[in-house]
N, C-alpha and C positions, 0 to 999 in steps of 0.2 A: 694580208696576214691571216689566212684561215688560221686561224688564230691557232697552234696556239698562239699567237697574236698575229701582225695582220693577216700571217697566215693561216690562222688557227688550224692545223690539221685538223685537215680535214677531220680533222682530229677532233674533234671535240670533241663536250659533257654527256654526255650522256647518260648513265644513266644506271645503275647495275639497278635499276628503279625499281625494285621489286623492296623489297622491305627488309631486308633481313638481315644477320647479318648475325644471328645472335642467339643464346638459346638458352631458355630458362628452365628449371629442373617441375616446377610446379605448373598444374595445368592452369589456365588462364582464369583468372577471375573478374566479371564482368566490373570496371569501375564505373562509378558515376559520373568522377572529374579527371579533368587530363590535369596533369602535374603543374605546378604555378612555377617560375622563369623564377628565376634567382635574382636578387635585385641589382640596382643600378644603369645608366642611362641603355637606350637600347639602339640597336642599329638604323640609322637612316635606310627607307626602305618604299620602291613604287619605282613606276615605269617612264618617268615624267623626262628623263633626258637632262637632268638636274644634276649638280655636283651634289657627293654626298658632306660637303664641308671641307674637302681636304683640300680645294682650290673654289678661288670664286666661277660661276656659272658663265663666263667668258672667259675666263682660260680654260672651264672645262669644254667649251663648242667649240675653241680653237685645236684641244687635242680630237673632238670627236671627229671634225674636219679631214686631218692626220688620221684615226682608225677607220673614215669611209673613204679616201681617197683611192681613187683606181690606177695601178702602177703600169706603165707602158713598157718596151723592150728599151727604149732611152733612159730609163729608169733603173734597167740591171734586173727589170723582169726575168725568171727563167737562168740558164735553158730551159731546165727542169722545174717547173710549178703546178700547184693543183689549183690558185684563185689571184687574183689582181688587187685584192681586197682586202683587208680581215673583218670586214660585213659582210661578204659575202657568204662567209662560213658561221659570221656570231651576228646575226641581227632580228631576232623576232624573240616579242615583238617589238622590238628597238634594237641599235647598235650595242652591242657586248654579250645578246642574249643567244642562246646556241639557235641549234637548225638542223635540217635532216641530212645535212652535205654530210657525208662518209667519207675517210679516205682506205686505202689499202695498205695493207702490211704485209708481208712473206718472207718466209724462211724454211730450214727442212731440221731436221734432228739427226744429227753425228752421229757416231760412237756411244754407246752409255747413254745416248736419249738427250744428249747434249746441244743444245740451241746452236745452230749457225747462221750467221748473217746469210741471205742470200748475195749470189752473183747474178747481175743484171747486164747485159751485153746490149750497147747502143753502138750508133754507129756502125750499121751495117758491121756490128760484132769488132769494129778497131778498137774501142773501147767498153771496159767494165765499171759500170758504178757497185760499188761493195762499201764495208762497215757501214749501213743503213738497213734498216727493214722496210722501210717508207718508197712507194711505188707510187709516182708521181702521174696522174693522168692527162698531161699537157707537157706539150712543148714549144718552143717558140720559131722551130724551122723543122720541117722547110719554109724559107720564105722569100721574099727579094732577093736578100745579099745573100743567101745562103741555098738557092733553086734547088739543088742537089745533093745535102746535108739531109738528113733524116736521124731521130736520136729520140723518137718514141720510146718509151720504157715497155716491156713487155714481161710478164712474169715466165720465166724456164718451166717446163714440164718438174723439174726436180725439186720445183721448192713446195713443198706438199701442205706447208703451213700457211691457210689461207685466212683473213680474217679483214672486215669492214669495220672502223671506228668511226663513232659520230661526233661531231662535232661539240665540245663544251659552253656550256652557261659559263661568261664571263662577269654576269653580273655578280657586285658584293665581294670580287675576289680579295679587294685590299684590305677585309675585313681577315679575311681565311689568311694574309699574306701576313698580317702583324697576332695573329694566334703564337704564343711563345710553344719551343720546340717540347716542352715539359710537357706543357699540357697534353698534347697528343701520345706522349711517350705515356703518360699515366695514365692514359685511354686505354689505350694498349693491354697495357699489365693490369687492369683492372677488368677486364672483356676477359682474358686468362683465368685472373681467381673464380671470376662469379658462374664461369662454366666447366670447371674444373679440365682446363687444357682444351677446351672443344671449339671455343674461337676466341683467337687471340689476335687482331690486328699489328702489323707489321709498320715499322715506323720505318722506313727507309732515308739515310744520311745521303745526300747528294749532294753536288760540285756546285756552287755559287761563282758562275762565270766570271763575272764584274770581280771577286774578290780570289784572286787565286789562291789555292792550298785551302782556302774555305769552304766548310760542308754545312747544310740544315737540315732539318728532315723533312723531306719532300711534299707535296699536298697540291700541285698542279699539276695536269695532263690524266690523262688513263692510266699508267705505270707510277703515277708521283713522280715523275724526274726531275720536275722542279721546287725550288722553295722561293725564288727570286721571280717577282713576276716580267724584272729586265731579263734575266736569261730566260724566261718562256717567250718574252717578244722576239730576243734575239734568234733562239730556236727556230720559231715560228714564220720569223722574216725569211729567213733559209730554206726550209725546208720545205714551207708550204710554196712561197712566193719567187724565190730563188733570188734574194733580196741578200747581199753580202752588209755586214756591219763589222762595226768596231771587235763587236763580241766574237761574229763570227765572218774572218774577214776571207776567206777560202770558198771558192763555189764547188759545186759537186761535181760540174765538169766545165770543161774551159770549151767544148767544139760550138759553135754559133754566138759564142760572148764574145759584145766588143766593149760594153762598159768596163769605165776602169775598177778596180777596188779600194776600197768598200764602195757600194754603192749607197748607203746612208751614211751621209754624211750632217753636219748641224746647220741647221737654218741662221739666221740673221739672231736670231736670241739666243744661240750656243745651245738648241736643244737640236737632237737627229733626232728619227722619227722612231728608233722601240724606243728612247725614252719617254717620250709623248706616248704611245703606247702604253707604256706600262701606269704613267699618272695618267692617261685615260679610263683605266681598270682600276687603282687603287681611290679612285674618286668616284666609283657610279654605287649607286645604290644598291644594297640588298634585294630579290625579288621578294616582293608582296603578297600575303595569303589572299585569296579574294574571301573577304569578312563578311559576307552573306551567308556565303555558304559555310562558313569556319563557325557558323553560329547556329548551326541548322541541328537539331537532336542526334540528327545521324550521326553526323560527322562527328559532334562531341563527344559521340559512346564510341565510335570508328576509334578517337585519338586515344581514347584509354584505352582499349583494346590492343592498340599498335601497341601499346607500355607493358599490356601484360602478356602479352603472346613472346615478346623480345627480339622483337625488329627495332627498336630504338638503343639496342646495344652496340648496333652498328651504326642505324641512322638514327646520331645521335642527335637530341631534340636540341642543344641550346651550348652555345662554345663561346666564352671570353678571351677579347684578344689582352696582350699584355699594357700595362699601362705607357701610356704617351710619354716619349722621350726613350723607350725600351729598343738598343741598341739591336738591330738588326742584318742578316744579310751579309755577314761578315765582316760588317764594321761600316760601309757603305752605304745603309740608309737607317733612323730612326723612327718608331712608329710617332707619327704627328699627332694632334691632340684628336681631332675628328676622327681617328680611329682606335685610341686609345681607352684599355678600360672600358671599351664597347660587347653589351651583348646581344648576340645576333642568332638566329635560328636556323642553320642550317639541312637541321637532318641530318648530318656526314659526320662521319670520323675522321675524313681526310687520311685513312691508312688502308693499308693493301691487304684486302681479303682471298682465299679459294672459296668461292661459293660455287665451284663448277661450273661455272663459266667460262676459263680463264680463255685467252684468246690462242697462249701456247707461244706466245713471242718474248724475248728479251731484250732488253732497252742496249742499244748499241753506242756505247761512250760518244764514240767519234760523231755521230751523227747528233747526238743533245749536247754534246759540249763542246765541240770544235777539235778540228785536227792538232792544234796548238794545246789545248787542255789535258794532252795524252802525255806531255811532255811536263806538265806538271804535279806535284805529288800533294794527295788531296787530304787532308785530316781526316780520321774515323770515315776510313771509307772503303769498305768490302767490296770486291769484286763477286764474292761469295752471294751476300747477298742479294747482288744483283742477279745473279742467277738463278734466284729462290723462289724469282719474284714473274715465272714462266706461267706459271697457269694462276695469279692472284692477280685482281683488277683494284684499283681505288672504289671505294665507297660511293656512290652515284650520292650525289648530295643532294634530297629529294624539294628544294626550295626550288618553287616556277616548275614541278616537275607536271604541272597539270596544262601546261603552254607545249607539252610535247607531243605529239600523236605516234611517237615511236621510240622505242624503251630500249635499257639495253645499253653497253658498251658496243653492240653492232647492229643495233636499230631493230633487232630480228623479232621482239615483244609488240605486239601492235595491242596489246590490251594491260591496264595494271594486273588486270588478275594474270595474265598470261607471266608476266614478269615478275608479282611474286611466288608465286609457284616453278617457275626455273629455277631458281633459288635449290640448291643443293650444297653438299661440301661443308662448309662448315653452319651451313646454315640451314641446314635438314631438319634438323630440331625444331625450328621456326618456322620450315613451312609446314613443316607434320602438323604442328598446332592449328597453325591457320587452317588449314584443310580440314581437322575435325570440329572449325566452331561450326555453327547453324550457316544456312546461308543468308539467314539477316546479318550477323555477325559480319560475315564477310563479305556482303555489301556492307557494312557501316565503316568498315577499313579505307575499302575502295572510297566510300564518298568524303573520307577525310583526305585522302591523298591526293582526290581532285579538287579538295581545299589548299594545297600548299603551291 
């Protein structure tokens, strides 16, 4: 599952890890204390391989089991996959935590600067894989049964749109999963007022697989396509793994499949395995500051600093999910009490910024939602602004962001300072700032962000 689940595409968190996000009209004023958490119980949080309460700690090693299991070609492996795992792409330093696995995306620009899927020609060219942007770096033949099949992916001279995605932190997602859709929506429109139109985060409505005609506003993946962390398993079992399901029961090409369809099927308890997946993720803990250094002079003038420069308008310090029993997901899951009513820290806004980064890709329905979903008509759900969303990235949710040594939605930051100073777009403002404190100032930043 390079997850996003157990394939997590290669995809993963990464990171737009720079800080920013946000922009204050007054120039920075040195604080003493960093801002006090608003009260009430707070998120289960550590590396421990522990249930965060939402299942006991043997059913949760029995799903972790299910997210390290390595899938073989009897399993419905492939054709087309980028990992056998979803540790292989989320596990440092534990199962669910991201990694430096990257995947590939490409496409070219139409007409009017209009996004196009690329076309991909396997099969010594007999066939095309198309509506996906995702360029898989595995295949599963040639091989025994198939000596003389070949169906490497390769990217065309014509798709000019090149970009690497890292892989996401999986940790604490069930927190960010039971966040009600308001809250983000009022993030949004308040990021608008306080910079008069200069960055306004983008809530994007998206398809909830499991619930047809059901939309959420999205907070998974690099593009947000997801709000369901069962449709990001389901995505993820496909695309990374090439793992057919319920969700998504269609493989991307039929030449060297002999497993039947879906290849997840349910175990002896009625659960398949993106279900286990997904209560694998909505049971693992939040990542942990390391409280040494989170206590060090530096870093606690660093965290005011972050407040008044306004890098915490995007990475936002502190998100309450809705209270337990709070109808979710289109009707198909409720938030449980272990995640209800919880506050947790993630640094993130979970919505989609231009900070001038943007990768230059657009999220291709058929490929996150299944060929079947195309044929369904989704509530509050723009095509429009799916398109809008070509050069804006998701908010890097900067918790465990000090467990990464590569930054970035394409890894390409190998230093914090590197990453927040790319930071442009709407978030110019902020790094202007940063750039004119002292350079104790901005090492005091840096040594708070290697506290999170």
């Amino acid at each position: 599952m390079a997850f996003a689940s157990r394939s997590l595409r290669v995809t993963c968190l990464a990171l737009l890890v720079a800080l920013c996000g946000a922009c204050r009209q007054r120039p920075p004023t040195p604080p003493s204390k960093p801002p006090v958490d608003p009260g009430g119980p707070n998120a289960a949080t550590g590396f421990d391989n522990l249930s965060n309460g939402v299942v006991t700690d043997a059913t949760h090693r029995e799903d972790l089991a299910a997210f390290d299991d390595v899938e073989q070609i009897a399993d419905g492996l492939g054709p087309l996959y980028n990992a056998q795992s979803c540790r292989e792409c989320h596990q440092h330093p534990v199962s669910g935590g991201p990694s430096q696995v990257t995947e590939l995306r490409v496409g070219h620009n139409g007409p009017g600067g209009r996004f196009v899927n690329p076309d991909i020609p396997i099969g010594r060219g007999t066939t095309v894989v198309n509506d996906r942007t995702l360029v898989n770096d595995r295949a599963i033949c040639p091989n025994a049964q198939f000596p003389d099949s070949e169906i490497q992916e390769r990217v065309p001279d014509g798709e000019r749109i090149r970009t690497t995605r890292i892989s996401l932190n999986l940790l604490g997602d069930g927190f960010v999963e039971a966040v009600d859709d308001t809250t983000l929506e009022r993030i949004g429109r308040a990021q608008c007022r306080r910079t008069n139109g200069k960055i306004c985060g983008q809530a994007l409505r998206v398809p909830i697989v499991e619930a047809p005609g059901a939309t959420r506003v999205g907070r998974f993946g690099w593009k947000n396509q997801h709000a369901s962390l069962l449709s990001f398993s389901g995505d993820a079992y496909l695309n990374e793994m090439g793992i057919t399901s319920r969700l998504f029961p269609d493989e991307v090409t039929a030449i060297c499949n002999t497993a039947s369809e879906p290849n997840d099927e349910a175990d002896s308890t009625g659960l398949d395995d993106i279900a286990r997946f997904a209560r694998f993720m909505r049971a693992t803990k939040a990542p942990g500051r390391d409280t040494i250094l989170a206590k060090s002079p530096r870093a606690v003038r660093g965290s005011g600093l972050f407040e008044s420069i306004g890098c915490a308008i995007c990475h936002v310090r502190t998100l309450v999910t809705a209270p337990a029993g709070t109808v979710i997901n289109g009707g198909t899951d409720t938030v449980p009490p272990a995640l209800g009513a919880k506050t947790f820290h993630p640094f993130g806004d979970f919505l989609l910024h231009n900070v001038g980064t943007g990768d230059g890709i657009v999220m291709t329905l058929q490929e996150h939602y299944g060929r079947r979903a195309m044929q369904v008509t989704w509530r509050n759900f723009s095509r429009t602004e799916y398109g809008n969303t070509q050069y804006k990235m998701r908010t890097a949710p900067l918790w465990g962001v000090r467990l990464r040594p590569r930054l970035m939605h394409d890894a390409a930051s190998l230093t914090l300072r590197d990453a927040v100073v790319r930071h442009r777009g709407e978030a110019k403002a902020v790094t202007d700032r940063f750039l004119r404190l002292s350079a104790g100032e901005q090492q005091a930043i840096i040594e708070f962000l290697k506290s999170l």
